[in-house]
C-alpha positions as CSV (number, residue, x, y, z in Angstrom):
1,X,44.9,97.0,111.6
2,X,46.5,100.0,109.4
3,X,48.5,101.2,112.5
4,X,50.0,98.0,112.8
5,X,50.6,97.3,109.4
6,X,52.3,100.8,109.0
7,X,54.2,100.1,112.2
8,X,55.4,96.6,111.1
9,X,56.6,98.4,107.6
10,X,58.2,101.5,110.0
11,X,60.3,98.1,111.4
12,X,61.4,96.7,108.0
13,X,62.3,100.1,106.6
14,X,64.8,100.7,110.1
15,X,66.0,96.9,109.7
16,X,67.0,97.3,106.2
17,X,68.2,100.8,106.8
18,X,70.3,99.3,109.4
19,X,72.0,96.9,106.8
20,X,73.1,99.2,104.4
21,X,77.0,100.6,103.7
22,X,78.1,104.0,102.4
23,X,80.3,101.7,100.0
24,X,82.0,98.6,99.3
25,X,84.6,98.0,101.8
26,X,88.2,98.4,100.5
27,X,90.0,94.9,100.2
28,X,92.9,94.0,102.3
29,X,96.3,94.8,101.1
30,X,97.8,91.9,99.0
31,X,100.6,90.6,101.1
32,X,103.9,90.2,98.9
33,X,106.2,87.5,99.6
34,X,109.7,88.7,100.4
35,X,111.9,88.4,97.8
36,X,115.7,87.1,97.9
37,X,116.7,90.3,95.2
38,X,119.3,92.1,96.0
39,X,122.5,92.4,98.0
40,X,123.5,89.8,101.4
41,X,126.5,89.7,103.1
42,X,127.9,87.1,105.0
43,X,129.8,87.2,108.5
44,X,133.0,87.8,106.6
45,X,132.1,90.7,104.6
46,X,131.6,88.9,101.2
47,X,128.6,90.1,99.2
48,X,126.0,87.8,97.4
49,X,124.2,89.6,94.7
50,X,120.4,88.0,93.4
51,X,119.2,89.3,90.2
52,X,117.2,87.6,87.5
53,X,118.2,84.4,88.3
54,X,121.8,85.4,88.4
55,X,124.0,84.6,91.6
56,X,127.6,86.4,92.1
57,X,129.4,86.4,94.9
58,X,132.2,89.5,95.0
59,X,135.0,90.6,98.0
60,X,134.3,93.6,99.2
61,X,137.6,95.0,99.5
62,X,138.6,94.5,95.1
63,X,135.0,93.6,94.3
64,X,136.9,90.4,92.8
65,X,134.2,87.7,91.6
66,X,135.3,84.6,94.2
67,X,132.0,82.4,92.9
68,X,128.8,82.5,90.3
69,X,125.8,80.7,89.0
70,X,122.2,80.4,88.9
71,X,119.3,80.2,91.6
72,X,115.9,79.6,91.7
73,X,113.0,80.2,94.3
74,X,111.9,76.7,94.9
75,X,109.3,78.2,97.2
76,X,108.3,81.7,98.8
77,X,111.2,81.0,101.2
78,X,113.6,77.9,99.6
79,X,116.3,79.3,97.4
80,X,118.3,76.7,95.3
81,X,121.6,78.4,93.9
82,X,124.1,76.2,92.0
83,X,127.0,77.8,91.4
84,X,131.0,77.6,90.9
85,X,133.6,78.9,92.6
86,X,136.2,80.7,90.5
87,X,138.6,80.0,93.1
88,X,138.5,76.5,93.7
89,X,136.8,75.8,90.5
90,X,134.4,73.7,91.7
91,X,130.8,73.5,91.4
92,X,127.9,73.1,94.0
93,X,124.6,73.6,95.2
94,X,123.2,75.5,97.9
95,X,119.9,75.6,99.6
96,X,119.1,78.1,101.8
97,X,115.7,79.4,103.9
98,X,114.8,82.5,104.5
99,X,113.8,83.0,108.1
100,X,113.4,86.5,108.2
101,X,113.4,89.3,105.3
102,X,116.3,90.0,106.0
103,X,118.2,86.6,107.2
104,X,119.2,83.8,104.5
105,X,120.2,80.4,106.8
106,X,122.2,78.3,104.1
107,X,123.3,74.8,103.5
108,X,125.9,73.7,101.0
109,X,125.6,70.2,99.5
110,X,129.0,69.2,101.4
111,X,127.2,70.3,104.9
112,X,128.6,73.7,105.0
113,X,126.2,75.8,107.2
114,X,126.5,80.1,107.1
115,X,123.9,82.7,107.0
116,X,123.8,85.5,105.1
117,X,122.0,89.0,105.9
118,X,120.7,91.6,103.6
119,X,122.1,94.2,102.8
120,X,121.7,98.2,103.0
């Protein structure tokens, strides 16, 4: 009866041996949701600057302000921006997804559809 007690502890010992870790496993990384900050272009060559909840749009060529205004991250990928345009002076609102990190697929409240693509 001893052998097969000590044998039945030898078993326990290797099954809990078995079980333990040389540490705590490292978590996953925390995966960031892209962010619309920063500098888009459109098709045209008209740049699209998000900062702080500040929306410009410039030319490129004279760096002239053509519109501004305001946006807000409605979700992780939904970006409201209401601005005015400078150069018809007219205000409106603009939703647009973003389907990739660097690809912003936009609608204007009038119907308008461009996209826009991040820059540099």
């Amino acid at each position: 009866m001893k052998i097969r007690s000590i044998v039945i502890l030898l078993a326990c010992t290797a099954t809990l041996a078995a079980c333990s870790s040389s540490g705590p496993r490292p978590l996953p990384p925390i995966r960031q949701a892209p962010t619309v900050e920063g500098a888009w272009v459109d098709p045209n060559g008209i740049v699209s600057t998000f900062q702080a909840g500040t929306f410009s749009t410039r030319t490129t060529d004279s760096n002239q302000l053509l519109a501004s205004g305001t946006y807000t991250m409605t979700s992780d990928r939904l970006v409201e921006i209401n601005m005015t345009s400078l150069v018809r002076n007219t205000q409106s609102k603009v939703n647009c997804a973003m389907v990739t990190p660097s690809q912003l697929n936009c609608t204007s409240d009038s119907g308008a559809q461009f996209s826009l693509a991040r820059r540099g």
